[in-house]
Backbone as CSV, one residue per row, in Angstrom:
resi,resn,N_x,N_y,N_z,CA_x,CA_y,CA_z,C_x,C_y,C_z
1,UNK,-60.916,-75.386,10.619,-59.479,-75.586,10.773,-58.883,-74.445,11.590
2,UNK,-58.229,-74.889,12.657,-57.494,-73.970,13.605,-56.130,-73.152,12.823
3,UNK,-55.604,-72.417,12.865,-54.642,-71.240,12.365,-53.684,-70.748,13.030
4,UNK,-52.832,-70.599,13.596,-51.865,-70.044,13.894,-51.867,-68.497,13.941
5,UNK,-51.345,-67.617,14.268,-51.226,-66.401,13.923,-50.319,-65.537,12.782
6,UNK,-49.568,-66.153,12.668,-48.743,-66.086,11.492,-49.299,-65.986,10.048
7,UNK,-50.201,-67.521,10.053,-51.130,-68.093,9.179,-52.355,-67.465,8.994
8,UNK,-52.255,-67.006,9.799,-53.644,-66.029,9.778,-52.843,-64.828,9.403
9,UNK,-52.239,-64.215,9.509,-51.171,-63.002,8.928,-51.072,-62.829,7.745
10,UNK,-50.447,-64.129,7.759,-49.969,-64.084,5.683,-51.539,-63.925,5.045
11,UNK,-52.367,-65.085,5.433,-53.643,-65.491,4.622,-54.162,-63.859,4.473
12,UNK,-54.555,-63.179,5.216,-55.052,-61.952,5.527,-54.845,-60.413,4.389
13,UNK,-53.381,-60.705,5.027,-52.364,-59.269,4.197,-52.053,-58.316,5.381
14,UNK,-52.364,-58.726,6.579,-52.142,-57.706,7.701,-51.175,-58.428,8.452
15,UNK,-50.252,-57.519,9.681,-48.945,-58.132,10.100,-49.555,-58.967,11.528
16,UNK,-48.546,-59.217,12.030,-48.646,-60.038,13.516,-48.985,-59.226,14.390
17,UNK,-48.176,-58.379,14.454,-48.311,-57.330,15.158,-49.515,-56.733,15.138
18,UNK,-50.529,-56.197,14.364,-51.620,-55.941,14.358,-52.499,-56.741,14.661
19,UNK,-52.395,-58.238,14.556,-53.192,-59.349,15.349,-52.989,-59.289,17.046
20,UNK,-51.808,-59.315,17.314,-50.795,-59.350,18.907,-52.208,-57.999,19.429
21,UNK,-52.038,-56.727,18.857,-52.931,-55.265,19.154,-54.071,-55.614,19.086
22,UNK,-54.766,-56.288,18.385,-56.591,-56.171,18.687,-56.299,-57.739,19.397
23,UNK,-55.900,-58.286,20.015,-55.732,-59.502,21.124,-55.816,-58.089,22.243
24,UNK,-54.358,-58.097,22.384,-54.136,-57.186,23.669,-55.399,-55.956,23.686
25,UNK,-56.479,-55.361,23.006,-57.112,-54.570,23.346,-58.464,-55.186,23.320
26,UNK,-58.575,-56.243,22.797,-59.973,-57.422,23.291,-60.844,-56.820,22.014
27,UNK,-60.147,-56.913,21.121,-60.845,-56.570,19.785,-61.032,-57.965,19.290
28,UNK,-60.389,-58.614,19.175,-59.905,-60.145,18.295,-59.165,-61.190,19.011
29,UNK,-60.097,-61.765,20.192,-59.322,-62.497,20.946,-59.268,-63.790,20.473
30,UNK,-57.832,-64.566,20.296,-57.830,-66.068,19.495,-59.087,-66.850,20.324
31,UNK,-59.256,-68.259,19.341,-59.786,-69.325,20.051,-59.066,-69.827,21.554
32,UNK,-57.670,-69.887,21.679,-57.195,-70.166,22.746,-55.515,-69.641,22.622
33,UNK,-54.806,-69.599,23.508,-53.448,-69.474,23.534,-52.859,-70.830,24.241
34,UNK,-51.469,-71.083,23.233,-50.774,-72.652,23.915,-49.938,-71.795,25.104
35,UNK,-49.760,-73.084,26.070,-49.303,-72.846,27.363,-47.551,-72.292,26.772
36,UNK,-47.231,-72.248,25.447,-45.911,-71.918,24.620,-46.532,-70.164,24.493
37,UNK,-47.346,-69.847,24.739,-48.006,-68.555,23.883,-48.353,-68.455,22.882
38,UNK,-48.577,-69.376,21.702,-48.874,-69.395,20.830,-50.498,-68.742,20.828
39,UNK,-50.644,-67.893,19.951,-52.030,-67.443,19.396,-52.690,-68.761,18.218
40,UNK,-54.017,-69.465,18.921,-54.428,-70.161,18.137,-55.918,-69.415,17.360
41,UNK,-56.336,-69.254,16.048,-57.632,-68.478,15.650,-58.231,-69.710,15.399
42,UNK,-59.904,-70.032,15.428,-60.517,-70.534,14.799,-61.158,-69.962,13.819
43,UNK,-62.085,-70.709,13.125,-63.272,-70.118,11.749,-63.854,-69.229,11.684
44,UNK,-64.009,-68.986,13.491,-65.180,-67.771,13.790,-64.387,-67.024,13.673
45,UNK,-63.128,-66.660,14.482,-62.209,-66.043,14.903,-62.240,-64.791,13.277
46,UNK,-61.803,-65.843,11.994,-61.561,-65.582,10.894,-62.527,-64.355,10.421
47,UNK,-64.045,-65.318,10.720,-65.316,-64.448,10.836,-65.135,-63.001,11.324
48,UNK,-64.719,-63.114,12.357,-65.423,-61.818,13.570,-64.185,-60.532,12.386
49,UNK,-63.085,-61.679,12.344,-61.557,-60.352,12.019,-61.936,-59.912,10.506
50,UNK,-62.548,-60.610,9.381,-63.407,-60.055,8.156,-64.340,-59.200,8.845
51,UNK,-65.079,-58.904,9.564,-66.205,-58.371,9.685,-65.129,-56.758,9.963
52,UNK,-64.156,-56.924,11.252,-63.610,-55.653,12.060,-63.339,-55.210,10.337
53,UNK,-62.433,-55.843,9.811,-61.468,-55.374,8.744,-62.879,-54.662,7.513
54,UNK,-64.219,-55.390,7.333,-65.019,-54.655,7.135,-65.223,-52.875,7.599
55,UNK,-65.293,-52.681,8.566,-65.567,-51.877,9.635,-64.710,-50.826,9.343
56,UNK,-63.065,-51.473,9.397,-61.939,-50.490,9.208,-61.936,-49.907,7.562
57,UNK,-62.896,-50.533,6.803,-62.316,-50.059,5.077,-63.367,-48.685,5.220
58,UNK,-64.263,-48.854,6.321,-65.449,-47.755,6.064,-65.155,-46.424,7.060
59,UNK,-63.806,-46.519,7.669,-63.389,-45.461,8.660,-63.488,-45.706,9.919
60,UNK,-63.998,-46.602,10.432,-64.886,-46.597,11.629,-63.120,-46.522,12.655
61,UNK,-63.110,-46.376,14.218,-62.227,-46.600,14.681,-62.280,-48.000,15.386
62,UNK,-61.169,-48.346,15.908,-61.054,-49.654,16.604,-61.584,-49.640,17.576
63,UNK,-62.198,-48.309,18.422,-62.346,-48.611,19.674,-63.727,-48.710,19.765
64,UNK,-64.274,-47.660,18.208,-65.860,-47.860,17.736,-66.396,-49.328,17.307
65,UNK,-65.438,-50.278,17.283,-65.587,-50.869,16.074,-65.778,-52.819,17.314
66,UNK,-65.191,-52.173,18.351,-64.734,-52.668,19.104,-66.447,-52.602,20.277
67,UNK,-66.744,-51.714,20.517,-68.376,-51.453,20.645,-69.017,-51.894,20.235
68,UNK,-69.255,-52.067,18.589,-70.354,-52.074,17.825,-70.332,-54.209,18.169
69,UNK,-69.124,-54.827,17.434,-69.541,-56.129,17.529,-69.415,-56.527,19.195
70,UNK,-69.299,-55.982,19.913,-69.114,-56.710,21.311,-70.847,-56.928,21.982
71,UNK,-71.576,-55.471,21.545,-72.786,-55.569,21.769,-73.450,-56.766,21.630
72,UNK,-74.183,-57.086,22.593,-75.034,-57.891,22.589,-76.166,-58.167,21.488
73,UNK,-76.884,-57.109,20.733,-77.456,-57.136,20.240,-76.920,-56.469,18.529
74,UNK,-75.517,-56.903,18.642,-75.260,-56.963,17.262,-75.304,-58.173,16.592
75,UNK,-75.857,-57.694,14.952,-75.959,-58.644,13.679,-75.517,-59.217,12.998
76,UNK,-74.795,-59.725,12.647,-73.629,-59.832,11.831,-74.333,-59.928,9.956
77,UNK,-75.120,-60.519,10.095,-76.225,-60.466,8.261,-76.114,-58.742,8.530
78,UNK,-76.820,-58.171,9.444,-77.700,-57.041,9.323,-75.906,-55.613,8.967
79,UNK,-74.910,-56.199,9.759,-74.127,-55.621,9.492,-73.390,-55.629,7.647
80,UNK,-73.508,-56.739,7.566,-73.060,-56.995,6.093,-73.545,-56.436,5.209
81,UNK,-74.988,-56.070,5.318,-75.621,-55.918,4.442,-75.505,-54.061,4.393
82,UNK,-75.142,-53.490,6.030,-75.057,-52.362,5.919,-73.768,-52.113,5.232
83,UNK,-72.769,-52.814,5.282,-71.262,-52.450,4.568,-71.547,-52.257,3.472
84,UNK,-72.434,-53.629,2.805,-72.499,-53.221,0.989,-73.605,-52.242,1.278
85,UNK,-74.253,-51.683,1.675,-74.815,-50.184,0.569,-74.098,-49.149,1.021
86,UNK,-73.020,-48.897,2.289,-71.880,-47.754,2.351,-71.071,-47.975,0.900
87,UNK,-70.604,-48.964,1.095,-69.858,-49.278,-0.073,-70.165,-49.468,-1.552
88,UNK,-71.215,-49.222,-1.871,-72.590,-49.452,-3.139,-72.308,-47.634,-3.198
89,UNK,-72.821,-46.769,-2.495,-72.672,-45.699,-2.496,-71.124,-44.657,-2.520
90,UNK,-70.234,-45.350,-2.022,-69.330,-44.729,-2.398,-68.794,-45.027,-3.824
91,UNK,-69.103,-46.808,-3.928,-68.592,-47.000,-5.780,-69.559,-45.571,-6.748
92,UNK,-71.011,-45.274,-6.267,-71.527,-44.640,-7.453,-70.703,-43.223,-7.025
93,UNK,-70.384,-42.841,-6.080,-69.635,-41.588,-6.201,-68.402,-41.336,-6.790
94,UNK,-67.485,-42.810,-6.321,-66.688,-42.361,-7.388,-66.792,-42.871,-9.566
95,UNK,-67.698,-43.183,-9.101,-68.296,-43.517,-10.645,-68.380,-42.374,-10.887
96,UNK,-69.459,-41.121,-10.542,-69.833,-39.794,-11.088,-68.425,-39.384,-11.038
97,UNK,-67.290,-38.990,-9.708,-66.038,-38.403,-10.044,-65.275,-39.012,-11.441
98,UNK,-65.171,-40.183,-11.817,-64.744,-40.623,-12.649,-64.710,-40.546,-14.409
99,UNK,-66.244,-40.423,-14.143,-66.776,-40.005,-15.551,-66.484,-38.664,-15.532
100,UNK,-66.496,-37.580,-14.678,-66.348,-36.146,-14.730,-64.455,-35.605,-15.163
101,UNK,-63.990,-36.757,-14.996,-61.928,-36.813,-15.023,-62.022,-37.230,-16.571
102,UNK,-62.749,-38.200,-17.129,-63.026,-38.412,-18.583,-63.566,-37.480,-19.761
103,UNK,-64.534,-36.997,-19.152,-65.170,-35.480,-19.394,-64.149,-35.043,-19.730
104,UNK,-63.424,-34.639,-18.382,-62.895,-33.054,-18.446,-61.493,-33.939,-19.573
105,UNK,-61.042,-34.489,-19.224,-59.965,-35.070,-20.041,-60.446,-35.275,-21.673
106,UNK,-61.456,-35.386,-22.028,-61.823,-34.775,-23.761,-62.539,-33.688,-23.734
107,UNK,-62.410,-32.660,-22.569,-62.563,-31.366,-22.855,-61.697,-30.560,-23.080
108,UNK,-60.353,-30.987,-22.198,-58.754,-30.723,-22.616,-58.430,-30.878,-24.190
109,UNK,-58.873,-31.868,-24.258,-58.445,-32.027,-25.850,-59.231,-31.475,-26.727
110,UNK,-59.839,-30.413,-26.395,-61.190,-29.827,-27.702,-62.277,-30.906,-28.406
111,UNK,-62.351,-31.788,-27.418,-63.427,-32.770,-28.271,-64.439,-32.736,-27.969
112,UNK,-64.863,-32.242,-26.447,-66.341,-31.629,-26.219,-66.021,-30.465,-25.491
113,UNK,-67.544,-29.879,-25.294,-66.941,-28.325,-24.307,-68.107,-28.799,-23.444
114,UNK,-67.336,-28.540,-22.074,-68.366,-28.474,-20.619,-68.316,-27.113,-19.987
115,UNK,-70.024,-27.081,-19.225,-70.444,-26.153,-18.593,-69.953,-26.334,-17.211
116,UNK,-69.351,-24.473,-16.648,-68.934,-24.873,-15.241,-69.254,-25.783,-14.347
117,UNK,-71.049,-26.165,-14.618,-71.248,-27.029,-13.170,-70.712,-28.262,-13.686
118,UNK,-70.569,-28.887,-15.447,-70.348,-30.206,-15.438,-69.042,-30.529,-14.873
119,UNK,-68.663,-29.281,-15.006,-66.779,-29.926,-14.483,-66.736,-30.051,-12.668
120,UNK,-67.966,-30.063,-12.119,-67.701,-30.226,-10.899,-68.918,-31.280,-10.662
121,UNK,-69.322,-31.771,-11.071,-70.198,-33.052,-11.393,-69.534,-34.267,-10.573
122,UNK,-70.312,-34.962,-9.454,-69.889,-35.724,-9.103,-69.309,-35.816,-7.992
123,UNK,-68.925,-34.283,-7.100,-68.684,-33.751,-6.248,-69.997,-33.433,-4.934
124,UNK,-70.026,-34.655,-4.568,-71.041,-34.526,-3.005,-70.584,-34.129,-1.937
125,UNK,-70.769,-33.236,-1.688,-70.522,-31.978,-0.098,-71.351,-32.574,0.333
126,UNK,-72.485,-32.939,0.253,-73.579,-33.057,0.953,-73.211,-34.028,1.641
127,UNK,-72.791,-35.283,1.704,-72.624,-36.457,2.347,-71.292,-36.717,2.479
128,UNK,-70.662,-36.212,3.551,-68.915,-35.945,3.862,-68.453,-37.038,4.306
129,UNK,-67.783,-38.110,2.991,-66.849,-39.311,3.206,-65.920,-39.133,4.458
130,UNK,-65.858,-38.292,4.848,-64.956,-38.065,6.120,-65.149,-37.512,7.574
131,UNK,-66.478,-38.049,7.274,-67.320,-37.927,8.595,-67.114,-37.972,10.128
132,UNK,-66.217,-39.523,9.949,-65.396,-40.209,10.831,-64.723,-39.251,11.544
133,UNK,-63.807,-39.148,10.573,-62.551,-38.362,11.191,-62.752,-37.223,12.063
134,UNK,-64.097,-36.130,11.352,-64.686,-35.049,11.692,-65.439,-35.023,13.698
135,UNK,-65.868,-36.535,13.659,-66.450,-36.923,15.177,-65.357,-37.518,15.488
136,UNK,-64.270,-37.819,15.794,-63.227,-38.135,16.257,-62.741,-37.085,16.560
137,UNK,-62.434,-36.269,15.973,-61.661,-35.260,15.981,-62.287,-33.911,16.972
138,UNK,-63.683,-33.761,16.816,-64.477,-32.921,17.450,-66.001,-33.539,18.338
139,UNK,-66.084,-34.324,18.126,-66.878,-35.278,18.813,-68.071,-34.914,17.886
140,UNK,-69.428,-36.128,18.040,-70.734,-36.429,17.486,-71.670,-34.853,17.699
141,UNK,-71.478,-33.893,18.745,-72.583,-33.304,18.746,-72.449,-31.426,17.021
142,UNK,-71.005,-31.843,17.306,-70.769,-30.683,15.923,-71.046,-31.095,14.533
143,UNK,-71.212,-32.473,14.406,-71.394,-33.110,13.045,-73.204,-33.563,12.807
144,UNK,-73.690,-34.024,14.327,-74.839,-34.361,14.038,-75.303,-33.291,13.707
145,UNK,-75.352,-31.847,14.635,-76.289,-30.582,14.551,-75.717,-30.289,13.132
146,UNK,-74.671,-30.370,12.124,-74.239,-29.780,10.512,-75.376,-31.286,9.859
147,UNK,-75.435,-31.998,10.396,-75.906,-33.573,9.391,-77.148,-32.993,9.456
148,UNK,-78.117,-32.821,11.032,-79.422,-32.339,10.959,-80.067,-31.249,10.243
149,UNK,-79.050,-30.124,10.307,-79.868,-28.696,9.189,-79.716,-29.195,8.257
150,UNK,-78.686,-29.758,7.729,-78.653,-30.351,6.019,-80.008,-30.963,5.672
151,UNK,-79.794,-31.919,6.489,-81.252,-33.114,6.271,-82.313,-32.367,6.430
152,UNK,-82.424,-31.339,6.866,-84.215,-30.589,6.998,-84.081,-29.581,5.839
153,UNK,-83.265,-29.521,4.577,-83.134,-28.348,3.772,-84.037,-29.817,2.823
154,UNK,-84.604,-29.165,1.649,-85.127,-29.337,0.638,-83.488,-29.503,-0.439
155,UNK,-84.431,-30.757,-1.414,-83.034,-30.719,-2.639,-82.519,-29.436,-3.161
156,UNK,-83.186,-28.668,-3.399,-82.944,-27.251,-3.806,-81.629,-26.236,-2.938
157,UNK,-82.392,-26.907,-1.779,-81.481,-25.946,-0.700,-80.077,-26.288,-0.939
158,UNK,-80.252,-28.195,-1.008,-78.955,-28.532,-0.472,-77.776,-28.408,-1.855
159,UNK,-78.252,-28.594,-2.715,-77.745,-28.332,-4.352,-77.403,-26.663,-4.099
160,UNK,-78.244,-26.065,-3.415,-77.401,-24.691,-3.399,-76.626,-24.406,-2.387
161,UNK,-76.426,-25.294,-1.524,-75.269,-25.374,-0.746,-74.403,-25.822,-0.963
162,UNK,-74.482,-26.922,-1.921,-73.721,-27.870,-2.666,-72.704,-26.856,-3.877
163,UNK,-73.252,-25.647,-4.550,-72.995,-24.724,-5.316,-72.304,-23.768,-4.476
164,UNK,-72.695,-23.373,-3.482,-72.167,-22.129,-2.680,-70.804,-22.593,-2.306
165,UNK,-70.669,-23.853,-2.029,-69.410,-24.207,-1.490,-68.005,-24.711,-2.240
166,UNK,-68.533,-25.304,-3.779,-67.751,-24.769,-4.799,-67.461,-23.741,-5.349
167,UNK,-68.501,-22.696,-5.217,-67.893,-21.076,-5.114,-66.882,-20.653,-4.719
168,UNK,-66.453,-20.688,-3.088,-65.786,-20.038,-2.310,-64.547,-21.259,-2.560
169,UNK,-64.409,-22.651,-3.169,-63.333,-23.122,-3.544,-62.817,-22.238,-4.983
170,UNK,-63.493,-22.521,-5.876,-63.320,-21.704,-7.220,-62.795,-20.095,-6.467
171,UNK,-63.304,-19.637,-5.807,-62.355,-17.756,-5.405,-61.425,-18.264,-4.890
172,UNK,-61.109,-18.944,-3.886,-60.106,-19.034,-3.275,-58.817,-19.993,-3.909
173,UNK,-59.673,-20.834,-5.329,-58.176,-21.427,-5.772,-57.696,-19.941,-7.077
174,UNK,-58.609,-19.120,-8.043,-58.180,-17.776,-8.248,-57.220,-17.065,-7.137
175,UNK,-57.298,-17.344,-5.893,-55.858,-16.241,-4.946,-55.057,-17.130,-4.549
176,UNK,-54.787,-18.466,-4.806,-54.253,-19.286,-4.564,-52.512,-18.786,-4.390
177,UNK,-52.380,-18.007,-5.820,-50.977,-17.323,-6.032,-50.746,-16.433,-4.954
178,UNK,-51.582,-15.869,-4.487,-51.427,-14.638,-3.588,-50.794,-14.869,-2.176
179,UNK,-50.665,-14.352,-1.334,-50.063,-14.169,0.207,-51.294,-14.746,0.844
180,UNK,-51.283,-16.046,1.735,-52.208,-16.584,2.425,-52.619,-15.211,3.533
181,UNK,-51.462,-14.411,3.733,-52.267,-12.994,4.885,-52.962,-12.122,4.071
182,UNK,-52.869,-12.311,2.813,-53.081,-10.785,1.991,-54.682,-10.686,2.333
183,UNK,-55.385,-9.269,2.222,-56.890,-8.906,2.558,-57.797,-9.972,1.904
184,UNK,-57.247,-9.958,0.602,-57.895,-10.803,-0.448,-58.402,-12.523,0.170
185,UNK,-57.070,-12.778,0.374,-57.549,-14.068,0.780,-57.921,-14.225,2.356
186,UNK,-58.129,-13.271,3.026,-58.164,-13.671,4.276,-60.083,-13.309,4.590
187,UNK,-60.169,-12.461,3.654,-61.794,-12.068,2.603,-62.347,-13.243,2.878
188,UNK,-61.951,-13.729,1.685,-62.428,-15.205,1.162,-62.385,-16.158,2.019
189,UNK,-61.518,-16.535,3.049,-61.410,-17.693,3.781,-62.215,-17.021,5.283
190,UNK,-62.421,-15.966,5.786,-63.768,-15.412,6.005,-65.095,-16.218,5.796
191,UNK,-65.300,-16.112,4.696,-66.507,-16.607,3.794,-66.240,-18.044,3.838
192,UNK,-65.002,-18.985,3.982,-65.345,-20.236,4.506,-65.457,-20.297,5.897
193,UNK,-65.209,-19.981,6.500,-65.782,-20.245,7.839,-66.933,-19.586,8.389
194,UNK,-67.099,-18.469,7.743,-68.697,-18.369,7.682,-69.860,-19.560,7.442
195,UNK,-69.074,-20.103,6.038,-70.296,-20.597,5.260,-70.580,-21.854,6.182
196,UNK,-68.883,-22.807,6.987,-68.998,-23.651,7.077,-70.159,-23.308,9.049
197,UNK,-69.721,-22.691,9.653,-70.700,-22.644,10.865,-72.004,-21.842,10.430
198,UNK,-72.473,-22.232,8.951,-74.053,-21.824,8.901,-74.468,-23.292,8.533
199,UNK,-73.646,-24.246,8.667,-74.249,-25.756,9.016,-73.585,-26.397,9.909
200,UNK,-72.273,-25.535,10.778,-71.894,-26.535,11.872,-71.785,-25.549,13.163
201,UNK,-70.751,-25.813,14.047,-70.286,-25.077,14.844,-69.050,-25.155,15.116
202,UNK,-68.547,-24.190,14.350,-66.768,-24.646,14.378,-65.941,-23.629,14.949
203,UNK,-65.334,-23.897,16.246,-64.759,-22.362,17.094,-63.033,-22.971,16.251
204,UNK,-62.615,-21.319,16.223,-61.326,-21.275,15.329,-60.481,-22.097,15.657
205,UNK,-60.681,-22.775,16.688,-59.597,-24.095,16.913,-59.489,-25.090,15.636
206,UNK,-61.078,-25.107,16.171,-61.554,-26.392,14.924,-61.155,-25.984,13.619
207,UNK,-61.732,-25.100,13.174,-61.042,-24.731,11.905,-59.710,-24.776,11.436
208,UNK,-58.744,-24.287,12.418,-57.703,-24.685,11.991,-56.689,-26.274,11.672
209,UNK,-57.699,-26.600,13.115,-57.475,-28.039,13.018,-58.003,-28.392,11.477
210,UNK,-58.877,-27.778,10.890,-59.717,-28.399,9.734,-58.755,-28.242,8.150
211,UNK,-58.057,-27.220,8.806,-57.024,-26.776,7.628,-56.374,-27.453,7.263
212,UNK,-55.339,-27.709,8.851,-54.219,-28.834,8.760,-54.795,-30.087,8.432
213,UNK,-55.825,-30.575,8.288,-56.418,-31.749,7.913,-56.483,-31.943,6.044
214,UNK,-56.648,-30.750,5.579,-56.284,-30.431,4.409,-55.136,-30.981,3.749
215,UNK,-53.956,-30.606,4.199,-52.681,-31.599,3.688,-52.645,-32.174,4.349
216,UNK,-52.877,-32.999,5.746,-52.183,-34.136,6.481,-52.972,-35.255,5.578
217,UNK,-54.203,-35.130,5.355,-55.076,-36.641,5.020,-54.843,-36.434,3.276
218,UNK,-54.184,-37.202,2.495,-54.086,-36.904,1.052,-55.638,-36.910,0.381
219,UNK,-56.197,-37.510,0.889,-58.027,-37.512,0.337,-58.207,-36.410,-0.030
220,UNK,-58.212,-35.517,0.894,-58.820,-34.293,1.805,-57.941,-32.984,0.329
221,UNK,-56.712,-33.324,0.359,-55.747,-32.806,-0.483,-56.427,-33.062,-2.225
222,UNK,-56.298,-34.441,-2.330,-56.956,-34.793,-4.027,-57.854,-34.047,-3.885
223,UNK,-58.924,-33.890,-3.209,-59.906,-33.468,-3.351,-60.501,-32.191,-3.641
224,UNK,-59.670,-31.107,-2.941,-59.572,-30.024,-2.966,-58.769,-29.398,-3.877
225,UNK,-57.641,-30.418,-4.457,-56.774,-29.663,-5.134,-56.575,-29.860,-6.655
226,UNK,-58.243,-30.634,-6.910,-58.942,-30.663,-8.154,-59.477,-29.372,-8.858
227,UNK,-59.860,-28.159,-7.532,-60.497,-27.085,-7.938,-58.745,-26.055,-8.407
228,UNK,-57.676,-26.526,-8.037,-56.139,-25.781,-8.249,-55.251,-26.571,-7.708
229,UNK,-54.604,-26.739,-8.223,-52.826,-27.384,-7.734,-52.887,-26.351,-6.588
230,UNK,-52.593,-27.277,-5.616,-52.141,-26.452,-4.278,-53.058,-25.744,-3.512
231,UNK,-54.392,-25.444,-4.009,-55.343,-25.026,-2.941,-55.236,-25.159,-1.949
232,UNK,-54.995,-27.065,-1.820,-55.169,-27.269,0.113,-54.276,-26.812,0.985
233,UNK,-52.663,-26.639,0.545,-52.267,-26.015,1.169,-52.348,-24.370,1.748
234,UNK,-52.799,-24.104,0.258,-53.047,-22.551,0.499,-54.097,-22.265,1.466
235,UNK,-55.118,-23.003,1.338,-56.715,-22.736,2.049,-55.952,-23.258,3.817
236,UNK,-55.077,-24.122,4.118,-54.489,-24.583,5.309,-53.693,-23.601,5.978
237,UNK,-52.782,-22.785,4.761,-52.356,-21.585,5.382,-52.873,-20.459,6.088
238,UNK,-54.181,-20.401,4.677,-54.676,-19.134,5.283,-55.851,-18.931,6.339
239,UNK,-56.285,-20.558,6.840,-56.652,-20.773,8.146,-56.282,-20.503,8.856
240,UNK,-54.891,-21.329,9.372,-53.875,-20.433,10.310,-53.786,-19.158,10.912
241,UNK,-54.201,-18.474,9.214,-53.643,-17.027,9.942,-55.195,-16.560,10.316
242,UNK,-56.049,-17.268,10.006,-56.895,-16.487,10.018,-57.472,-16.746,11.769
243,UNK,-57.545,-17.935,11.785,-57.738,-18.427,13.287,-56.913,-17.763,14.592
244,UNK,-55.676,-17.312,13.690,-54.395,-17.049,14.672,-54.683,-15.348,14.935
245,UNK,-55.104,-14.619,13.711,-55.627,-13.699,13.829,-56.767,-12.655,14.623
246,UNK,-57.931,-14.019,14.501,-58.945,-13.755,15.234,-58.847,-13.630,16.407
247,UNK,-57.470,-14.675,17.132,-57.934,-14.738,18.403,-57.286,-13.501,19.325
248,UNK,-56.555,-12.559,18.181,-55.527,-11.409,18.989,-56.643,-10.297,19.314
């Protein structure tokens, strides 16, 4: 059954306007247009725009996304099947975060007592949900060379990288109160950008850019500001200065 664009709008949950944008950028071109302009979709049409909208729940960009199915030698089974285990894997992550908010929430109440690492249980550094953003933002060759040393460390290694890097959150949400310039914290946020270009390569641009990414993306914010109310901003500040610092 042929669709309208509208009809395809409502059915969806996404606007016209966002149909009109992946037309005009040859993301989602209808079955045909009436000599009125009307946008007509067919079945496939329906197909191809589940698959993008796939694509978009996992970060990917439009223009990536826009590559991947145009290829000739893309799958559409082989793609599906890759969505559910991204998505298989992020449910068990936030399963472990989840159970660790339950935890800690009858540890609040004196009904069990947890050990420092359990209260950070569930917390994978190792495999950065925000990957995307990270090669967008700085392109594929700063993320692959941080993805590759990771991947050649042993479990041991990476669990103690995995530890080292809740460290320097745990010090730095302790100075949280303090002056983002003060020695103290500018110490400590030192020691993150140390730690972070001994698996990437991040010139103080990036970093700062990495700060402000801290409060702009709320993820990025929950996430960080589990280890203290307000970390991310603080750790965003004292990037700033620290980047702004370096470069005098």
């Amino acid at each position: 059954m042929q669709m309208r664009v509208k009809e395809v709008a409502d059915l969806v949950g996404i606007s016209v306007r966002t149909l009109h944008h992946y037309d005009e950028i040859g993301l989602l071109t209808p079955e045909e247009t009436t000599e009125a302009g009307y946008r007509i979709y067919s079945p496939d049409n329906l197909e191809m725009l589940q698959q993008i909208l796939f694509f978009k729940e996992l970060g990917f960009p439009l223009k990536k996304i826009s590559e991947i199915i145009n290829d000739p030698s893309f799958d559409r089974q082989e793609a599906l099947l890759l969505h559910k285990n991204m998505l298989l894997e992020r449910r068990r992550r936030l399963d472990g975060i989840i159970t660790t908010i339950d935890r800690t929430i009858q540890h609040s109440k004196g009904e069990i007592e947890m050990t420092d690492k359990e209260k950070f249980a569930g917390f994978d550094f190792g495999s950065n949900p925000y990957e995307q953003e990270a090669r967008e933002r700085w392109g594929d060759a700063a993320v692959d060379q941080s993805n590759e040393k990771i991947g050649k460390m042993p479990k041991s290694g990476q669990e103690a990288l995995s530890e080292g890097m809740n460290e320097i959150y745990r010090k730095l949400a302790h100075l949280r109160g303090t002056s983002p310039q003060s020695a103290e914290a500018q110490a400590a946020i030192k020691e993150w950008y140390d730690f972070l270009n001994q698996i990437g390569n991040y010139s103080l641009e990036a970093f700062k850019g990495l700060g402000q990414m801290y409060v702009d993306d709320e993820r990025f914010t929950k996430n960080i500001d589990q280890f203290g109310e307000g970390l991310a901003q603080f750790m965003c500040d004292a990037m700033i200065v620290f980047a702004e610092s370096d470069k005098k």
